[in-house]
N, C-alpha and C positions, 0 to 999 in steps of 0.2 A: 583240700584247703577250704576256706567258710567263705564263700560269696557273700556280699551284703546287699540291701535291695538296690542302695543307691547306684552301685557297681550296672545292678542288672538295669535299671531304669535310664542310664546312660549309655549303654550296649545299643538296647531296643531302641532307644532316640535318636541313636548314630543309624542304624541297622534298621527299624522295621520291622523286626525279627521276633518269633513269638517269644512271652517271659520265658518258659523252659528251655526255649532253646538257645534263648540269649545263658540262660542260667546256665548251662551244659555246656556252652562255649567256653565261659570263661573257668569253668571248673578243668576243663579238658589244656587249656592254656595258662593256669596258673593266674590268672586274674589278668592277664596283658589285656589291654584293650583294644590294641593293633590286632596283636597273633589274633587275639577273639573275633577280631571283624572278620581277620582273613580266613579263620575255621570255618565261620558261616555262609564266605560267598563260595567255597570249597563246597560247603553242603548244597549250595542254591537256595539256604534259607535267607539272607539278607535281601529288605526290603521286600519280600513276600506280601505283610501283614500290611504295607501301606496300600496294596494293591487288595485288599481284602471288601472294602468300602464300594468299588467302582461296577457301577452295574455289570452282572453279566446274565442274558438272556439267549444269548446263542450257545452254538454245541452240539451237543448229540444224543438220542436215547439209542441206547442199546441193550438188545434183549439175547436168552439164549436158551433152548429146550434142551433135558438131557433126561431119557425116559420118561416118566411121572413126573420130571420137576421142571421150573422155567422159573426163571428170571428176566429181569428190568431194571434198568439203571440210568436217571437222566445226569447226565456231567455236564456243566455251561462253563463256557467262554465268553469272553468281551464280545468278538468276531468271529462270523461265520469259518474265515481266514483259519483262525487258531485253532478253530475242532477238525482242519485238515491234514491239521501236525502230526507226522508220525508217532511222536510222543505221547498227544494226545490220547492219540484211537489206543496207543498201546496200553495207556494207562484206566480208557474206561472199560478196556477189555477185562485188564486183570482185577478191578474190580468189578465185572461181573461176574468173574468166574468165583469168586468169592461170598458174593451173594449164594451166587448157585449151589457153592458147595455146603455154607454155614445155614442158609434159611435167612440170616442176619438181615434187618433192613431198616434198624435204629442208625440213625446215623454218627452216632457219639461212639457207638458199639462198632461200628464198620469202620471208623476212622483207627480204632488202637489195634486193626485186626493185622496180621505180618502179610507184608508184599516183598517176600525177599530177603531185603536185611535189615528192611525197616518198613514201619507201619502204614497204615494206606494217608492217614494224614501227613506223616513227614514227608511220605512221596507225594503227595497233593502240593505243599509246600515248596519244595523241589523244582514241581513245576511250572510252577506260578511264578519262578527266578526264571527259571531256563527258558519261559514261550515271555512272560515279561509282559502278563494279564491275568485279571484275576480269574480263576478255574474252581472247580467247585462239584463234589458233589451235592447234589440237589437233591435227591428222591432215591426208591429203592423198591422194589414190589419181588414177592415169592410167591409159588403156588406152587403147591405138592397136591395131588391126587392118588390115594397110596391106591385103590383100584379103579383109577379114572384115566382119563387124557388128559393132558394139557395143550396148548397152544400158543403160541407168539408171533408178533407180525412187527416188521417196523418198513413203515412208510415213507417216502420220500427221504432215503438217504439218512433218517434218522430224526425226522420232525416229527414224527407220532409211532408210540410205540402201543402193543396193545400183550397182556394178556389173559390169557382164559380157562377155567377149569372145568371139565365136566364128567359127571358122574359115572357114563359108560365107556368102556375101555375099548383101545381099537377106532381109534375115529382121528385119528392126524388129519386126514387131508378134511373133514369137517371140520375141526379145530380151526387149522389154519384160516380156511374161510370163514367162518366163524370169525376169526380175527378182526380177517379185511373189514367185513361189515362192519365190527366195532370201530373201525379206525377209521371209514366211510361215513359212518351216520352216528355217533358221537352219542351214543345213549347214556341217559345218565342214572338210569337205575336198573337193577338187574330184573324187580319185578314188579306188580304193583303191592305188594306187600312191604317193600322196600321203600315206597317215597315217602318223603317227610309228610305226615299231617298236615304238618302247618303250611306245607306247600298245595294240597290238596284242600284246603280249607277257603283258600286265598283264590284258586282258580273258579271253584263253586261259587264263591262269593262275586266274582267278578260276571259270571255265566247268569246266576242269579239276576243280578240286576240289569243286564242287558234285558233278557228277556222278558221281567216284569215292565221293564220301560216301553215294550211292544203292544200291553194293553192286553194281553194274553190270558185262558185262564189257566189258572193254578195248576189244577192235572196237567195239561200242556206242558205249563212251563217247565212241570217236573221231569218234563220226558224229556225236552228239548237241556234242559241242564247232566241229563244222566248221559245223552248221547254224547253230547262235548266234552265232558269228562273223559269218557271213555277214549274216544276219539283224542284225546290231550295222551292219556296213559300209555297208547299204542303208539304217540311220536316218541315219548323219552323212556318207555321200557325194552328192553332188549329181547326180552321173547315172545312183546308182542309186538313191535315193527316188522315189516314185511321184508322179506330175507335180498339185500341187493343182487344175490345171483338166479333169485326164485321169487317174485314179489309177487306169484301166488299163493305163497306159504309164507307164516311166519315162522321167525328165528328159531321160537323155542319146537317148531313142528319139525325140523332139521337134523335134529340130536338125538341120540338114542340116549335116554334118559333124562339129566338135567344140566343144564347149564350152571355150576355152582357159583363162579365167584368170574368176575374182569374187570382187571384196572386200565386205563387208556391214560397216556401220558402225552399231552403235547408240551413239544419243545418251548423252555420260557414263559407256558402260559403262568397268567399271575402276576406275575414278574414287571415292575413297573419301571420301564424304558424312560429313560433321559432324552428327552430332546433335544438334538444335538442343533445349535445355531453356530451353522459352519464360518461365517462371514464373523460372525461376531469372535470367534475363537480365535481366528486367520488376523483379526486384530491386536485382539490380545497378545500375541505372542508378537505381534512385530511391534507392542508398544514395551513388552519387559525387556 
């Protein structure tokens, strides 16, 4: 039968419910607007898409190695509470494993990918009825090393995930630690070939003027500017900070060959948190 838009736009207004699936509803029920609410709380898709808007910052990363490959995957919920849900953890399981096996880490591309009987976003939908918060994946990282190692670590239960590729094969248990470190001290570039210029322009520039304000000469200053530099490079690059389990060595002296590629995921970061004014809410509600 021909849906019309007003039909679906009154569905979704009643419901919540995304337009295709409002549209699918009422294709599946003959246009009833009843039968179509009740196909979609059947689905777990009603009022899904109102819950779509409300911050969610908590949750979980979950990562997983399987020979040469490893994956990561952050899923957020409203509350710490809800990434405890059996459902949950089972759902960002099976989309890791998904990751892992596709490489996939577009999220548009991961949402139409099959979970079963239905695609990983109508199960995201799904869930977000049935826990009755908005859920989400967030993020996605692969690393294949077709004659390397990889690595993965996830930290505190799921609040930082990390991981890592490197070029010689046979190094799991460096990998792994490897990890830790990354999840430990938070580098944010793999080397110095890797940092923004303009982030290295800006530090020089700041080092610069310190130093001339000392009254210094010029050779000096030039030394005293190249040492802080360097000394800057070695806090936020990964194989030159000094290794947390050996911090007479650095990272990249660890490895038998090279460290190629690491993502580090913390949970929520980014993510701008609502202030919650508890008194003020606890009012609200007892004046409607």
């Amino acid at each position: 039968m021909t849906v019309t838009a007003a039909q679906v736009k009154e569905l979704r207004d009643m419901t919540g419910a995304g337009m295709m699936d409002a549209k699918k509803a009422l294709v599946e029920t003959g246009g009833n607007i009843q039968d179509a609410i009740d196909w979609l709380r059947k689905k777990g898709m009603a009022k899904a898409e109102k819950k779509a808007g409300r911050v969610a910052a908590e949750g979980a990363v979950v990562a997983k190695t399987a020979g040469n490959k490893a994956a990561m995957v952050e899923v957020n919920s409203e509350t710490d509470f809800a990434a405890k849900n059996d459902k949950f953890q089972a759902f960002s399981q099976a989309v890791l494993d998904i990751v892992l096996n596709t490489g996939i880490t577009d999220l548009d591309e991961l949402k139409a990918q099959s979970m079963g009987n239905q695609t990983v976003g109508e199960a995201q939908t799904e869930l977000v009825a049935t826990i009755g918060e908005n859920i989400g994946v967030r993020r996605a990282s692969f690393v294949e090393e077709a004659a390397g190692t990889v690595g993965a670590y996830i930290h505190m239960g799921g609040k930082i995930g990390v991981l890592a590729g490197f070029s010689g094969a046979g190094q799991d248990d460096v990998a792994k630690q490897v990890a830790m470190h990354i999840a430990a001290s938070n580098p944010q570039f793999l080397n110095r070939d890797a940092i923004d210029q303009d982030v290295l322009a800006r530090e020089e520039k700041v080092y610069t003027e310190r130093a001339e304000a000392s009254g210094k000469p010029a050779q000096v200053i030039e030394k005293i500017v190249q040492g802080q530099l360097n000394k800057f490079c070695e806090e936020i690059c990964l194989v030159d900070q000094a290794f947390v389990m050996d911090t007479d060595r650095k990272v990249g002296e660890v490895v038998d060959g090279e460290i190629t590629t690491f993502t580090r995921f913390g949970l929520g970061e980014g993510v701008e948190k609502k202030e919650e004014d508890f008194a003020a809410e606890v009012a609200a509600t007892m004046a409607g």
